[in-house]
N, C-alpha and C positions, 0 to 999 in steps of 0.2 A: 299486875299492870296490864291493861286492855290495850293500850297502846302500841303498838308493833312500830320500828325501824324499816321505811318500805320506800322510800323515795332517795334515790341514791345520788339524785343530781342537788341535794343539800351538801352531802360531803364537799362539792365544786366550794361551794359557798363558806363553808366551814374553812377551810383552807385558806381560802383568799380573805376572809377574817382575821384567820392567824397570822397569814404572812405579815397582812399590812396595817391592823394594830388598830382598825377604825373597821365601821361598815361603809363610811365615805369612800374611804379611799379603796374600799372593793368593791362598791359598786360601780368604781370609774373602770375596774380591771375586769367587774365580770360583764357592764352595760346591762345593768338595770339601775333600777330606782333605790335611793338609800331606803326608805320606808321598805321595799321588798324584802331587801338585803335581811333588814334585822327582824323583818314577821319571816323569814327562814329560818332564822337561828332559834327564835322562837319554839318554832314548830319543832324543828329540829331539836331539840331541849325537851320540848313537849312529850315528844315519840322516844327519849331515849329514859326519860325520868332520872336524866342528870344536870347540871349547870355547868355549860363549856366554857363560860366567858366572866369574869368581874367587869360590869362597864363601872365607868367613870369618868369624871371632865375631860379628861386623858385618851380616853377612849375603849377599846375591849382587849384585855390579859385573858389571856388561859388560866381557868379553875386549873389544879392540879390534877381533878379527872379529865376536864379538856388537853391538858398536857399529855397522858399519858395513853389518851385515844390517835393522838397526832401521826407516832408509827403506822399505825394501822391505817387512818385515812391516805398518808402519803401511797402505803401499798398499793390499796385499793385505784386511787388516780393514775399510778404509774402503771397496773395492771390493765388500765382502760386506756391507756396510751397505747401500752403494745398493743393492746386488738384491736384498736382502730388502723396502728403502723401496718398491721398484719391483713386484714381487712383490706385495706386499701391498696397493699400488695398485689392481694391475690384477684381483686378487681380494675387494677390499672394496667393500664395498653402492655402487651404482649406482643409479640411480633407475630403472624401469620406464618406458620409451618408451612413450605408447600415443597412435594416431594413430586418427583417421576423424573422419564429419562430427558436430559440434558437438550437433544431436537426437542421436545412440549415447549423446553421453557425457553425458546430462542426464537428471534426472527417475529413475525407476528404476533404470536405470543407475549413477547417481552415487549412490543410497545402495546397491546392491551396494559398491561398490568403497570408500564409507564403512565399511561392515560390516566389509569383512577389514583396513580398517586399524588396527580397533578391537582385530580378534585377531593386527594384525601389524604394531604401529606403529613399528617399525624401517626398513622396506618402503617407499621412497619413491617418488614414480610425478612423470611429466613427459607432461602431456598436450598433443599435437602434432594441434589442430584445422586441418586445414592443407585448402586445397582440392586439392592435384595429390595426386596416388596416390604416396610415399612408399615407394623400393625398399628392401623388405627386407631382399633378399639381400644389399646394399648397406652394410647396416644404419643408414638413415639412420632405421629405429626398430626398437622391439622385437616389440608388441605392434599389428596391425592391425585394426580394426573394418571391415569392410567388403564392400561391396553390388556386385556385379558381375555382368554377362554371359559372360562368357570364363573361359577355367581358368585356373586358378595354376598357380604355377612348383611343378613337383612336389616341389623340394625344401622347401618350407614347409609347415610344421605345420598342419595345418587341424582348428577343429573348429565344424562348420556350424552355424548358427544356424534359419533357416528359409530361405522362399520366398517373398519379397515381390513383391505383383504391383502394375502400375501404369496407372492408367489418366487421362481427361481430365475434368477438374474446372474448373467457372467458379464465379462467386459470384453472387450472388441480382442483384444489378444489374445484370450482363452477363446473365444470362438474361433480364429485365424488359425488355432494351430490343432482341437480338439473338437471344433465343429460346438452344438448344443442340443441339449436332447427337446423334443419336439411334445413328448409328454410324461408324467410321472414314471411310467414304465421305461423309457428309454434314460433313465437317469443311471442305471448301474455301468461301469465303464469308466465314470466321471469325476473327478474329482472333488466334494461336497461340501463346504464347510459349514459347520454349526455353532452357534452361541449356545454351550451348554447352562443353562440357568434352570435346576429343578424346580427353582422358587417363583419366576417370571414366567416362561414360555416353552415350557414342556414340551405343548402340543407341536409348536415348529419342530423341535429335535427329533423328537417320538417320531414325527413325520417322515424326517429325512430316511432315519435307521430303517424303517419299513420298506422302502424303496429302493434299499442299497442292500446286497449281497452282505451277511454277516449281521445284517440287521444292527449298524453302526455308521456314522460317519466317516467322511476320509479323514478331517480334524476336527477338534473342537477345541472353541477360545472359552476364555473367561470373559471377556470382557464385547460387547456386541460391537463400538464403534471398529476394535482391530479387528473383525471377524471381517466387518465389511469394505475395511481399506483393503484386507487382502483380496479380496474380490475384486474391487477396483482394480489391483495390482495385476488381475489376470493369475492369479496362484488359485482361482479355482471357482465354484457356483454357489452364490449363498441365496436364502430368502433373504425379502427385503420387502418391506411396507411399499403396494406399489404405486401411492400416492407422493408420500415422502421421495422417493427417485426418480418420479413422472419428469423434473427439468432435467435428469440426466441421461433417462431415455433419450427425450425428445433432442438433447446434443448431442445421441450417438457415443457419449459416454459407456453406457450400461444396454446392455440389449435383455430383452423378456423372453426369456424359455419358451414358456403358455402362459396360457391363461386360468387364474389366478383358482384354485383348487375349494369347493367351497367349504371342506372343513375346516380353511386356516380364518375363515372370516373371524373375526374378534367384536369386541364391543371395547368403544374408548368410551371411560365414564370419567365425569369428576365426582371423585368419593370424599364426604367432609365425616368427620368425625363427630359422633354424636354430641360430645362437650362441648368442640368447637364451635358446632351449630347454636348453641347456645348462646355465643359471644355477638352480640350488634354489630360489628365490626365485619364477623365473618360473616355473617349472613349477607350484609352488605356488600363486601366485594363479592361473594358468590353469584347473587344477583346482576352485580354489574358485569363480571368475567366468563361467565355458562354461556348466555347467548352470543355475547360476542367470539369466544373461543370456540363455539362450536360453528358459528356463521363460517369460519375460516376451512371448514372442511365438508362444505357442503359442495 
C-alpha cells in the first residue's frame, strides 16, 4: 500500500464520528461541513486501507477494526491534550522574579513599578529581597537590581543604573565622645563595623581590614540593615552608600568622615536573565522600569 497515515488532525474527526453515531451530529461538534466530515473519513479509510465505519439510514457503527483502533485514537487525543495543557503552561504569564536589597525596591522605586502595573495589571511580579547574590544564569530570578565591584557574566542583559560611591559615616554621638578620623589613615583607633558578605561586597570589608591594625574589623554583622542601625546607634563607623544617607547627613543625623575613596566607586546595573529576556512581558517592563529607575539617581 502506497498510502501512508500522515494527517493526524483526521483522528479529531474519527472520534467525533464515534462518539456521536452520525457525521451530522460531528460536524455540529467539530464546526465544519457534513460533506467535509465524511470526505475525512473517507480519506482517512483511504490512507489506512481499512473500513472504520458501517453507514446506514441509522447512521455510522464502528467496523470491528474501527472498534479496535478506538484505544489507540483516544491515546493519541489525550496525549495532544497534555501537550497542549503543558504548552500552555510553560508559555502562560509567570510572575516577574526581581531580586536585590530591600532600599532598590522601596520608596521610588516601588511607585515605578506601581505605575506599570496600573498600565499592565495582568503582569505579576515576585520580589526576592534575599541577601546572597542570586544566579541568574541559574535562573534562580528574573530580574536583578544590583550594586557591584566586579563584571558580569557577559551573557546577561545589562542596563546601568549609575556609580554609587561609598564612604565612612558615624552618627553625632560617636563623634561627641571619639571625635572622627579625617582620612582613611586616621581610621585605626576607631571602632569599624562591617557587613561581612564574601558573596555581595567584599571590596567594602577588604577595605575596612586594610586600614585597621590586624588587618580586621572591629565587628562584623551578617546582615547590612543591623550593621547600619548600629552606626546610627553611635556603637561605631560604617560605610554607607552616600547617596542613599545624603537626607540624613543633611539633618545632622549621620556625619561623613571624607570624602568618598575612589576604589569603593561601584556600578548599579539592572541585570535580566537571558531566558527572561526572552519573555514580551519582561522585555516590556525593563523598557518601562531602566529609565525611569535610573532617572531617580542621576
Amino acid at each position: 500500500m502506497n498510502n501512508r497515515f500522515r494527517n493526524w488532525s483526521d483522528l479529531r474527526v474519527f472520534l467525533s464520528v464515534a462518539r456521536a453515531g452520525s457525521t451530522l451530529a460531528a460536524s455540529r461538534d467539530l464546526g465544519m461541513a457534513q460533506p467535509t466530515v465524511a470526505r475525512r473519513i473517507d480519506a482517512l479509510e483511504h490512507a489506512l486501507g481499512l473500513t472504520l465505519f458501517e453507514r446506514d439510514t441509522r447512521g455510522f457503527r464502528l467496523t470491528p477494526e474501527g472498534q479496535s483502533l478506538l484505544p489507540a485514537a483516544e491515546a493519541v487525543a489525550n496525549t495532544i491534550a497534555a501537550f497542549s495543557d503543558q504548552a500552555q503552561a510553560i508559555a502562560g504569564p509567570r510572575p516577574i522574579r526581581v531580586t536585590g536589597f530591600v532600599a532598590n525596591l522601596e520608596g521610588a522605586a516601588a511607585r515605578i513599578l506601581s505605575e506599570f502595573s496600573g498600565l499592565y495589571p495582568d503582569v505579576q511580579f515576585e520580589f526576592l529581597a534575599v541577601l546572597n547574590l542570586l544566579d541568574l544564569t541559574a535562573n534562580e530570578a528574573d530580574i536583578a537590581l544590583r550594586v557591584t565591584w566586579s563584571e558580569h557574566d557577559p551573557s546577561l542583559i545589562c542596563r546601568h543604573v549609575s556609580n554609587p560611591q561609598f564612604t565612612l559615616f558615624g552618627a553625632p554621638a560617636y563623634a561627641e565622645k571619639y571625635g572622627l578620623p579625617r582620612s582613611p589613615e586616621e581610621m585605626a583607633g576607631h571602632t569599624v563595623l562591617s557587613w561581612k558578605r564574601d558573596d555581595t561586597a567584599p571590596v567594602l570589608h577588604d577595605w575596612i581590614c586594610r586600614h585597621l591594625p590586624g588587618n580586621r574589623a572591629s565587628r562584623s554583622y551578617s546582615e547590612v540593615a543591623v550593621k547600619d542601625t548600629a552606626v546610627r546607634a553611635g556603637q561605631g563607623l560604617g560605610l554607607m552608600n552616600v547617596r542613599l544617607v545624603a537626607p540624613e547627613v543633611e539633618a545632622g543625623t549621620l556625619i561623613r568622615c571624607f570624602d568618598p575613596p575612589e576604589e569603593l566607586t561601584a556600578s548599579h546595573d539592572i541585570l535580566v536573565a537571558p531566558d527572561a529576556w526572552r519573555r514580551p512581558e519582561v522585555k516590556t517592563f525593563v523598557r518601562f522600569f531602566a529609565p525611569r529607575y535610573a532617572a531617580l539617581f542621576r
